[in-house]
N, C-alpha and C positions, 0 to 999 in steps of 0.2 A: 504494500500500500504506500504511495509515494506521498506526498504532501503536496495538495493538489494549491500551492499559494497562490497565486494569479486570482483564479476562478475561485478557491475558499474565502479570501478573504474580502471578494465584491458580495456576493452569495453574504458571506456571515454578515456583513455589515448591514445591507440591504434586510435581513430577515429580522437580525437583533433588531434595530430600528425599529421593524413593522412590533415588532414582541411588545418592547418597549411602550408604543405608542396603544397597543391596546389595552394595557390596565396594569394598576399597580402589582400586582401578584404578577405579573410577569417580565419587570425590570431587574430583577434579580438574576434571571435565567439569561437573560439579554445582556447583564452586565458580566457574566462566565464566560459566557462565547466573545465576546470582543476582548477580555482578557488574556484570554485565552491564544487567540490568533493575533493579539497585535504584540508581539513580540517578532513572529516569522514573516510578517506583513509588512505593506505599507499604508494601514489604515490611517487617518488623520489623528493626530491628535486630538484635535478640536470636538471629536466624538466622544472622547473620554467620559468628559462631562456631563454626558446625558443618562450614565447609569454611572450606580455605585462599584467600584473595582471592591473585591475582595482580596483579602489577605491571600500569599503562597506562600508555603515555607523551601527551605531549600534540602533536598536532599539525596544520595546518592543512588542509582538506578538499584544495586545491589536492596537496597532497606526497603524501596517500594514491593519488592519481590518475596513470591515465596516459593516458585521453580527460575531458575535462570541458570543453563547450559545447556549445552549441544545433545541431539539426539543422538539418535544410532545406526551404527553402520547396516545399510543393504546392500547385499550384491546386484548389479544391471540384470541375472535372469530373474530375482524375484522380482522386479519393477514389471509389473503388467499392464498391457493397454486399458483393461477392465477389472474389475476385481472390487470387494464388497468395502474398503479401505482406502483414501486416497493418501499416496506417498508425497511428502513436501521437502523439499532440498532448499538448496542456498538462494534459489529464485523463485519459488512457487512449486505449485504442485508442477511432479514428474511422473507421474502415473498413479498404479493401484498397483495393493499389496493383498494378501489373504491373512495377513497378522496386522496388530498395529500396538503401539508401543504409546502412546496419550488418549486423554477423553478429554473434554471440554472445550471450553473457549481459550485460544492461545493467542498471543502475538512469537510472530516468526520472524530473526533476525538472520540474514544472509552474511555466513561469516565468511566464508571463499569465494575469490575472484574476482574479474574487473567492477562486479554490480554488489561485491562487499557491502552489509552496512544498509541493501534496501528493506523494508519491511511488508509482511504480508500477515494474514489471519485463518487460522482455520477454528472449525468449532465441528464438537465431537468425536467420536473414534476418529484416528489416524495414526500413521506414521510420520513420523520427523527424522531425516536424516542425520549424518552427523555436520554435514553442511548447513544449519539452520541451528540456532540456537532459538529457545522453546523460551518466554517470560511469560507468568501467570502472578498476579497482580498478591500478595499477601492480605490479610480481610482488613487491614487500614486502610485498602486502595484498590482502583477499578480497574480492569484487566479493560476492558474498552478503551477506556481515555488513555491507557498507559500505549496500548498498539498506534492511536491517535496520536501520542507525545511525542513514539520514538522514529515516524515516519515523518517529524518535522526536524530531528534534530542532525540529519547529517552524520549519519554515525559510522560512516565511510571515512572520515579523517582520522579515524583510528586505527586506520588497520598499519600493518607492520609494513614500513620498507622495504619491499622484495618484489621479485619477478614476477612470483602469485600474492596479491594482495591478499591480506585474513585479516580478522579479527579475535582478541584474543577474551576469551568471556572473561578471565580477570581483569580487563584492562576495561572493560564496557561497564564491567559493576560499580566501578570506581568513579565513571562519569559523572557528574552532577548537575542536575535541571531542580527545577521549581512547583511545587504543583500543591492546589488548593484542600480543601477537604474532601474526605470521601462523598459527601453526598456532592459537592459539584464538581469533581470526577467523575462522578455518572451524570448529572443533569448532562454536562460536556459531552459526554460520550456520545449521550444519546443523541445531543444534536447533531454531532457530525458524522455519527454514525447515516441521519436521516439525510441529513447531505447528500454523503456519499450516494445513498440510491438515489437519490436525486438526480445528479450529476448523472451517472450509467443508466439510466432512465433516459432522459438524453440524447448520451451518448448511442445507445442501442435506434430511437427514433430517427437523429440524424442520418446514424449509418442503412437503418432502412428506407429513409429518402433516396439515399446516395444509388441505393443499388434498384432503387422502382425507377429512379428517374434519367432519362438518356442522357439529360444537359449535367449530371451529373458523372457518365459511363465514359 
């Protein structure tokens, strides 16, 4: 999941505002999500001041977690084109397995190769390779907002100096970002969670323009 700034933070601005402007029980929520995103943005300032910013505290990616490492090795014949399990490596899924090694909702970090450091999401059974490292949020904090957090943060500039870029999960835990309480961790989540199918909502429409239409072919 990449960090979609451009189009999140027109999108967030534009939505927080509408939030904002329909009632007081909902300035709150409006002032999470423009917290939120104006750090990775370039929202105006001068927006600040129409909701209240909440407190973040600062703390190490390690302390928000209560799984964070690398999964496990599969050999390329168990990777199958189908199969009841889907397998996720260092870039997203890479097929199906007949085993699987996690349950839930994860964020997946890509710790090999040139695309080191991007971020994706699976939820329930699977496999995780040893090319992904697996974070699941500890019950102080949202495993949503956290896959949300670390797909802004660039976490490609960590990997090691070498021919094959990596990432090394002791060096990622140690990273340190900011983030609010649990419960606006999930208000957060959910908004941009709701984005996002927004966004691929969209995207899917557009791309079925593109291919109905000849001025488009």
């Amino acid at each position: 999941m990449a960090c979609k700034v451009s189009l999140q933070s027109s999108l967030a601005t534009l939505i927080a505002i509408s939030v904002a402007n329909s009632g007081n029980g909902s300035v709150q929520v409006a002032g999470r999500c423009i917290a939120y995103v104006r750090p990775a943005t370039r929202i105006p300032s001068t927006l600040l001041h129409l909701v209240p910013m909440p407190a973040w505290e600062q703390r190490k990616l390690g302390e928000l977690s209560s799984e964070f490492q690398s999964g496990d090795f599969i050999s390329a014949e168990e990777i199958l084109g189908s199969g009841p399990y889907p397998v996720y490596g260092g870039n997203g899924l890479r097929g199906y397995a007949k085993q699987y090694n996690h349950d839930g909702f994860y964020a997946l970090i890509g710790r090999q190769g040139a695309l080191c450091g991007n971020v994706n999401t699976a939820v329930g059974k699977a496999y995780f390779t040893e090319h992904a490292v697996a974070v699941k949020a500890n019950f102080l904090h949202d495993t949503r907002f956290l896959a949300h957090l670390l797909g802004c943060m660039d976490l490609g500039r960590y990997s090691g100096q070498s021919a094959q870029p990596g990432l090394a999960v002791g060096v990622l835990k140690e990273v340190e970002t900011t983030v609010p309480s649990k419960a606006e961790q999930q208000a957060i989540g959910s908004f941009f969670s709701r984005l996002d199918s927004l966004i691929t909502l969209h995207q899917r429409k557009r791309l079925s323009i593109r291919q109905r239409s000849p001025v488009w072919s």
